[in-house]
N, C-alpha and C positions, 0 to 999 in steps of 0.2 A: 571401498570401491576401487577396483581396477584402472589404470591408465585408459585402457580401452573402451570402458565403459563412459567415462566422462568427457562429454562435451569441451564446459567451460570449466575452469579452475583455476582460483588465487591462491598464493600461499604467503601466509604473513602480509598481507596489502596495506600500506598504510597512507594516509593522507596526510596533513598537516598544512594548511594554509597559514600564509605570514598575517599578523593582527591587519585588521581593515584602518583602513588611511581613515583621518580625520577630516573632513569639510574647513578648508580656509574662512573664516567670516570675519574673526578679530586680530586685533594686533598682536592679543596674547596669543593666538593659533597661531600665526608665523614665529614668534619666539618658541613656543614648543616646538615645532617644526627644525627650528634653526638647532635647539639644544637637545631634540632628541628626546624630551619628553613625551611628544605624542605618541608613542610605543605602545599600543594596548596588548592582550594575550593571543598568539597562536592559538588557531582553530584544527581542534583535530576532528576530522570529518569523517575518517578513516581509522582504524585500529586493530592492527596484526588480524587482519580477517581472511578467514580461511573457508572457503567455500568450494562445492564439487557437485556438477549439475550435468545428470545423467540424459545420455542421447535419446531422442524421444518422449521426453519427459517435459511437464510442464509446472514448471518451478516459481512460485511467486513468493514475495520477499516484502514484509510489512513490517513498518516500522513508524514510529510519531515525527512530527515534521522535524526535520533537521539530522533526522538519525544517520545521513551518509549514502541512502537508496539514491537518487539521482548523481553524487560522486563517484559512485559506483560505476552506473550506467555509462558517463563521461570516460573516466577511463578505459573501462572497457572496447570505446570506440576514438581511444587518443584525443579523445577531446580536452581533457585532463591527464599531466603527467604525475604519479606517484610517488611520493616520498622515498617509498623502501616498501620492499616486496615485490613481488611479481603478479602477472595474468596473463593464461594462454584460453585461445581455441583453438582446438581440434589440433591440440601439441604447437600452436604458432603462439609465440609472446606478443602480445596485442599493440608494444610500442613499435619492439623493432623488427616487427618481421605485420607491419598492418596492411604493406599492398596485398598478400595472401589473406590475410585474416578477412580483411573487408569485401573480396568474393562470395562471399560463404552467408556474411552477417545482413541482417534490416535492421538498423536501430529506428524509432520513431519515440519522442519525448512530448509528451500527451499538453503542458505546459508551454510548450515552445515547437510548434508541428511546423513552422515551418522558417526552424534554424538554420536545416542545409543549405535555402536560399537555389534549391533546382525548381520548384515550380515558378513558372515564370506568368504574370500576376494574367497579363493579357492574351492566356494560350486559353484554349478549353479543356475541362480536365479530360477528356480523351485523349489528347495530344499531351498534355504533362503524363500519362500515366504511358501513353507508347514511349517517353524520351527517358524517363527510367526506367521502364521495362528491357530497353533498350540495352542502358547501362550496365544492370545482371544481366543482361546475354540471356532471356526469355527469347526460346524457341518461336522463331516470326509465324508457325505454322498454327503456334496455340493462344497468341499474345490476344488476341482479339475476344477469343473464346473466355479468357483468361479475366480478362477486364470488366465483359459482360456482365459476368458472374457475379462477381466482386463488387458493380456497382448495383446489381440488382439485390444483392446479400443485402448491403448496407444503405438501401433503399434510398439510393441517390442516382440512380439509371437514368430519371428526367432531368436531373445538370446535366448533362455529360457534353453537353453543348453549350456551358456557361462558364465565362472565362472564371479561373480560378481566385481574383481578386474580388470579384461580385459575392461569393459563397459568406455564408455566415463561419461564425469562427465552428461550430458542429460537422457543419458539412465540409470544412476544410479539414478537419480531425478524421474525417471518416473517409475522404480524399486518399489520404496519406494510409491509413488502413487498407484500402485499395489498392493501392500499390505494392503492399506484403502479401496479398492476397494473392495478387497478380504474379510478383515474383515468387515466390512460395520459399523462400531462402533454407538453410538446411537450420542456419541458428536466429530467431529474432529477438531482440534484444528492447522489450517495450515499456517506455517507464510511464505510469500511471494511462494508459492508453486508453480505457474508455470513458477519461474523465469530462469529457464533453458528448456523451451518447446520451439521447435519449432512454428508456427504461426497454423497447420493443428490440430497437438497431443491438442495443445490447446484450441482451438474449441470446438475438440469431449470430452477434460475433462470437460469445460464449463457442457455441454451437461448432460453428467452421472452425476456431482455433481445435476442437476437439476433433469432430470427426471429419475435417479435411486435411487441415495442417499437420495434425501429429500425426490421425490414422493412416491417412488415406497417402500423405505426402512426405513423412516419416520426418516432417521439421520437429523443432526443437524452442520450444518458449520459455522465454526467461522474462519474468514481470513483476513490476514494483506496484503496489496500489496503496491506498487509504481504504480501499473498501473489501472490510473480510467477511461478507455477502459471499464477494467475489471470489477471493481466494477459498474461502470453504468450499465452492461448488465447482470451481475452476480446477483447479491446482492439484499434482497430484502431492506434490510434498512442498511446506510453506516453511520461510525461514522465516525468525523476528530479529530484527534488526534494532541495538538503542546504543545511544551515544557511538556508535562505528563500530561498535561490537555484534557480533551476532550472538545472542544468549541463550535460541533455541533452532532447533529445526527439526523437521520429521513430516509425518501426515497429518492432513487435518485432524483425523478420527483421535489419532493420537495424543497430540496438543491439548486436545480437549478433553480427554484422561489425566491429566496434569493436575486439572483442578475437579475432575469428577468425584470427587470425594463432597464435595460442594453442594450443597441444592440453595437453585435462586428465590426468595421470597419476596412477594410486593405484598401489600396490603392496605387498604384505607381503613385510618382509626379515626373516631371523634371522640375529641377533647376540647374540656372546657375553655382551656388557654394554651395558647403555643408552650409556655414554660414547662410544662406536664410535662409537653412532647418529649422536649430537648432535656428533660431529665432520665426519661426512660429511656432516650438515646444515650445519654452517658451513662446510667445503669448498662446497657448491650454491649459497648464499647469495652465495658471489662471485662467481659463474659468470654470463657476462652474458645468456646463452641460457636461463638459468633464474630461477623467481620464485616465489616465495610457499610454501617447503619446509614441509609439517607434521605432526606426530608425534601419530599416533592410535592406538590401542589397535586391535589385532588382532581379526580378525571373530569377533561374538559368537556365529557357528554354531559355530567352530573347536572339537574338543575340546580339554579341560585339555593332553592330550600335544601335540597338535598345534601349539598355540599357542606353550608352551614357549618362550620366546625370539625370540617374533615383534612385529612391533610395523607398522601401516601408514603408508606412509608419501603422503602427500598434495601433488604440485609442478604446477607449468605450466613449460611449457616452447614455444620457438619453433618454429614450426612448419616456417619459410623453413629454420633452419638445421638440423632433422634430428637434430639430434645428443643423443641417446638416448642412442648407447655411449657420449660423454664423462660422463653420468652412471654407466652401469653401471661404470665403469674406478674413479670414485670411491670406489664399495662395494670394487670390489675391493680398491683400497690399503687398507681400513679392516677387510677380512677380514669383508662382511657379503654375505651369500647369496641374492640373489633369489625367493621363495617363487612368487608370482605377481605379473603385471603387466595392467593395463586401461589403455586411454586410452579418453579420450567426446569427444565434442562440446561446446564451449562452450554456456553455457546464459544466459537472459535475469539468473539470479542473475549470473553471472561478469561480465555486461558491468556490471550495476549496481554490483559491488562496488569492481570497478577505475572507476565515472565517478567513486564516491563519492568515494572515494580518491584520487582524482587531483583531485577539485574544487579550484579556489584557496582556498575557505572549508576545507577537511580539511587541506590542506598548513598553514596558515595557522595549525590549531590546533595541529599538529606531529603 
């Protein structure tokens, strides 16, 4: 990818937090304290990560809790300073050149909406959303227009007369959403953002980050989520994120190529006794054609009779090699009974779970 092309970009970024302080409560904690024992291990949050997120483009970045996606986020808007490496936008280094940078950017942290500390508790959100609109230099001729929109988008148009303190912590998420809306910024920088949206609000935000933000307003989203719903439908290209590493990145369609070699199997079998099960599990287990065997509880529609000795049972299996009857033959030595059977399509979870897993940083921790 070209200079020209990309937005944002890190090069080698690294974090590393000093071990976390110990809680004083005994006298032994003041002597560790005193001698310098309480020393536990640096956290590294952050590792030589290398990332390049093209203009117009809407990028999102998944990873399991602690993976470094919200340190990220932090630094990117100097909130957090970096061990080693670097981060610019739009060619500005985000430490030392941030009064430029922060023209340009909306961060909004879906956890903590209202860290900036500018909505002011007793204004109504009308007037918190003219006072940073204000801020980004929104045109006074369209600000109004601008806000309407935004709060009728995210269907909170009947607050807009209610101070921002009264609001639930939802409607104060989707507050803050309004005001990107409003500013329409050229890069936004949104860590887990629809995490307090209803299933509808979320949708129609889906929607505007599409064809208003990027098409119509030619911004630039850059997003951290848990939900890869989201990122599959959202996003045009998805990074994963583990221990501070990124271990994968491309398209969704792609991703999910990784492991289409794969087909998913669920199944409900009845067996006389759990033990059957969990033997035909350990028989699967060493089967090279198959992976990831697991024992779930029987469907919660099922009646009391019906269920009776059923249990589901949840595997992957290769797809090149076909071979379904060498599982069913397994049940059969173990005298367990096929109820029903499904296979699906791999999905953006499956590819994620197996990059996770297969990461050098996941092998590593065993």
């Amino acid at each position: 990818m070209s200079p020209a092309e990309a937005i944002l970009e890190t090069h080698s970024l690294t974090k590393i937090y000093p071990p976390r302080r110990k809680d004083v409560r005994t006298l032994k904690d003041i002597w560790d304290k005193i001698t310098g024992k309480e020393s536990g291990k640096p956290v590294t949050a952050l590792k030589d990560f290398d990332l390049s997120v093209r203009h117009k483009e809407i990028f999102g970045l998944v990873g399991p809790n602690g993976a470094g996606k919200t340190t990220l986020c932090k630094i990117l808007n100097a909130l957090v300073l970096p061990t080693s490496g670097s981060a610019s936008i739009d060619g500005h280094d985000v430490i030392k050149e941030h009064g430029k940078v922060c023209r340009t950017v909306f961060p909004l942290f879906g956890g903590e909406t209202d860290m900036w500390g500018i909505f002011a508790g007793r204004l109504n959100v009308i007037k918190n959303l003219s006072f940073v609109a204000r801020i980004w230099r929104v045109p006074p001729g369209e600000m109004e227009d601008r806000m309407d929109h935004a709060l009728k988008v995210l269907r909170i148009d009947d607050k807009k007369d209610e101070w921002f303190q009264k609001l639930s912590a939802g409607e104060k998420q989707k507050a803050w959403l309004a005001c990107m809306m409003t500013v329409r910024p050229r890069l936004a920088i949104l860590d887990e953002p629809t995490i307090k949206l209803d299933v509808g609000t979320r949708r129609q935000f889906y929607k505007v980050l599409k064809e208003e933000l990027r098409d119509q307003f030619e911004s630039t989203i850059f997003l951290t989520t848990h939900n890869l719903y989201e990122a599959e439908t959202l996003c045009d290209r998805v990074g994963i994120i583990n221990k501070g590493s990124l271990v994968a990145i491309d398209s969704p369609a792609n991703l999910k190529r990784y492991v289409a070699k794969e087909q998913s199997v669920s199944m409900v079998v009845r067996c006389a006794d759990e033990a059957s099960l969990r033997n035909a599990v350990g028989m699967l287990s060493n089967m090279a054609n198959v992976s990831d065997p697991q024992i779930e509880e029987a469907e919660p529609d099922m009646t009391p009779e019906s269920a009776r000795g059923c249990k589901r049972l949840n595997l992957r299996i290769d797809q090149e090699a076909q071979d379904l009857d060498s599982v069913l033959e397994v049940f059969a030595k173990c005298g367990i009974r096929v109820v029903s059977l499904h296979t699906s399509e791999v999905s953006l979870e499956d590819a994620f779970l197996r990059l996770t897993e297969e990461s050098p940083e996941a092998k590593k921790d065993g």
